[in-house]
N, C-alpha and C positions, 0 to 999 in steps of 0.2 A: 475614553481612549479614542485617538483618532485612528481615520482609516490610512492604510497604505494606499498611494496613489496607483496608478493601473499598471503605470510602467512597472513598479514595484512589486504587484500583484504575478504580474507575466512573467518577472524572471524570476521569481519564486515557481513558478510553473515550468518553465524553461528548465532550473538549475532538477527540477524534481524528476525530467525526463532522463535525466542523466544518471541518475540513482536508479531507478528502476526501468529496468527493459520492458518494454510494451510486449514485443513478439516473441517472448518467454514464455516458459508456463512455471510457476512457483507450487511450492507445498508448504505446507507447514509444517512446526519442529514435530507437532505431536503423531503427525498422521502424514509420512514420507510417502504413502501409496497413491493419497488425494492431489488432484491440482487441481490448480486455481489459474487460469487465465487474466489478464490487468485489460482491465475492459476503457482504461483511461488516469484522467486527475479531475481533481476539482477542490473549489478555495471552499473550505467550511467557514460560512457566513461571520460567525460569530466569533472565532480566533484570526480569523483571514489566513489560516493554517490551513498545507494543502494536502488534500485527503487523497487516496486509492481507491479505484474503486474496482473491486474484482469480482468474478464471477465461477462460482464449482464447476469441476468439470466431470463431477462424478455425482451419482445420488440423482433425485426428482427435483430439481430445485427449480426446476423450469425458467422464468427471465430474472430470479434472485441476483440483487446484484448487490455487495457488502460494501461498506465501507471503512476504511481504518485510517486515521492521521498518519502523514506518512512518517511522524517520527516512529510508530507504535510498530507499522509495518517493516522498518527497515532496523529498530531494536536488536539489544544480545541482551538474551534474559540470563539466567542461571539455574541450570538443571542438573540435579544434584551437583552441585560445585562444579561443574564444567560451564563455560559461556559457549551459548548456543543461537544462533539466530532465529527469529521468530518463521519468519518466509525465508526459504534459500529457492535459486532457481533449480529446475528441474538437471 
């Protein structure tokens, strides 16, 4: 597989800032009490797929910081037959 060139790389980065608000705070479906702050993006090396990288804002996690592709983050799963989004913002 070849690589995407830079320019290519950046506005997959670009297009990703758009999707997801930095200066939000998100939850997740299962735990609407928790947030999660978006601490940035970054390309995962090996799909050149670009990832989220967040961080709990609740709990002892100290500098934990997760990462999730941003297709997985920005997902509608199916919870008991309702579509649901994985992260929604606060």
């Amino acid at each position: 597989m070849g690589h995407l060139s830079s320019d290519e790389l950046k506005q997959k980065l670009i297009a990703a800032q758009s999707q997801v608000d930095k200066s939000a705070k998100y939850f997740h479906y299962k735990h609407p009490e928790q947030f999660y702050s978006i601490e940035g993006f970054c390309l995962i090396e090996e799909t050149e797929e670009v990832g989220v990288l967040y961080k709990p804002l609740y709990g002892d996690f100290g500098d934990v910081i997760w990462l999730r592709p941003i297709s997985v983050f920005l997902e509608e799963i199916d919870v008991d037959g309702k579509k649901v989004k994985r992260f929604s913002k606060e």
